[in-house]
C-alpha positions, 0 to 999 in steps of 0.5 A: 382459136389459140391452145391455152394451157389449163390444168390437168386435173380440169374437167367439165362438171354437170349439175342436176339442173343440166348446167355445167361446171369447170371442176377438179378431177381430184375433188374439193379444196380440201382433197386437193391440198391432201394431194399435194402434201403426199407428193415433193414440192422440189419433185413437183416444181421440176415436173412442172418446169419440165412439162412447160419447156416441152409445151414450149418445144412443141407449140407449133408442132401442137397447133399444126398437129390440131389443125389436121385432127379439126380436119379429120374430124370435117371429114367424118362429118362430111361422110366422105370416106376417101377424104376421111381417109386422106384426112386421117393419113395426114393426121397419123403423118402429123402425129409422127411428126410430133413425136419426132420433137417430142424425142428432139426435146428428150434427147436434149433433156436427159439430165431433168428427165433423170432427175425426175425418174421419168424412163427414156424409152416408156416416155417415148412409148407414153407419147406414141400411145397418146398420139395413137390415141389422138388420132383413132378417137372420133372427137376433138374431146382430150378427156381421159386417156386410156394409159396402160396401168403397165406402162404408168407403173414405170413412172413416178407418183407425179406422173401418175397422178396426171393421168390417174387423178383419182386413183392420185387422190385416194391415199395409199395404203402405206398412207393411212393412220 
């Protein structure tokens, strides 16, 4: 099955009777709306613009980087640790793969990212972390992802928000009447 892009903020709800849900991480209509006002639309759509010509810039490298984790995970199943081990090698391979095009893309993408105040070196470190990431985890599950608070400080608003939805929904200090 084909990658489709969703929302960031899209989560699995569960309900008291066990049935589940798709929900927003930053809450009902109303928190969402009080979200987007606190942030730049101009800021908001150029993020945007720019996470989907990354997205476009690595599809293959996505799937191809998928494929091998669905593998890994065959193999922890099959409880062949020779396999597992080969499977997590050709993953962590791939990862480093990927992120050799995810730095292809900033490279070429200095003046948005600028613009946007993303910093070249913590994004290329945001990157590495979430490919690590990816590939120590025991399941195919891309729910939150531990980030260092450190490292997100370094960022705008925007993107702190992406993966920090709720601390991003709560108003800021400076926010409150």
């Amino acid at each position: 099955m084909a990658a489709i892009r969703s929302c960031g903020f899209l989560e699995g709800g569960q309900t008291e009777t066990g049935h589940f849900y798709a929900c927003c991480r930053l809450g009902d209509a109303q928190a969402r709306l009080d979200w987007l006002k606190r942030l730049d639309p101009e800021r908001l759509a150029l993020l945007k613009t720019f996470r989907q010509a990354l997205s476009m810039a690595v599809a293959d490298a996505a799937e191809h980087l998928w494929a091998l984790k669905g593998r890994q995970l065959h193999a922890r199943r099959s409880l062949d640790l020779d396999d597992e081990r080969k499977a997590s090698a050709e993953l962590d391979k791939g990862a480093r793969d990927f992120e050799k095009v995810v730095e292809t893309f900033l490279d070429g993408n200095a003046g948005p990212m600028a613009r946007l105040g993303l910093p070249r070196e913590d994004t290329s470190r945001l990157i590495r972390e979430l490919l690590d990431d990816m590939v120590m985890r025991r399941s195919a599950d891309t729910g939150p992802v531990p980030v260092s608070a450190e490292l997100l400080s370094r960022f705008p608003p925007e993107v702190r928000a992406i993966f920090q939805p709720y601390e991003a929904s709560r108003p800021e200090p400076s926010e409150t009447p």
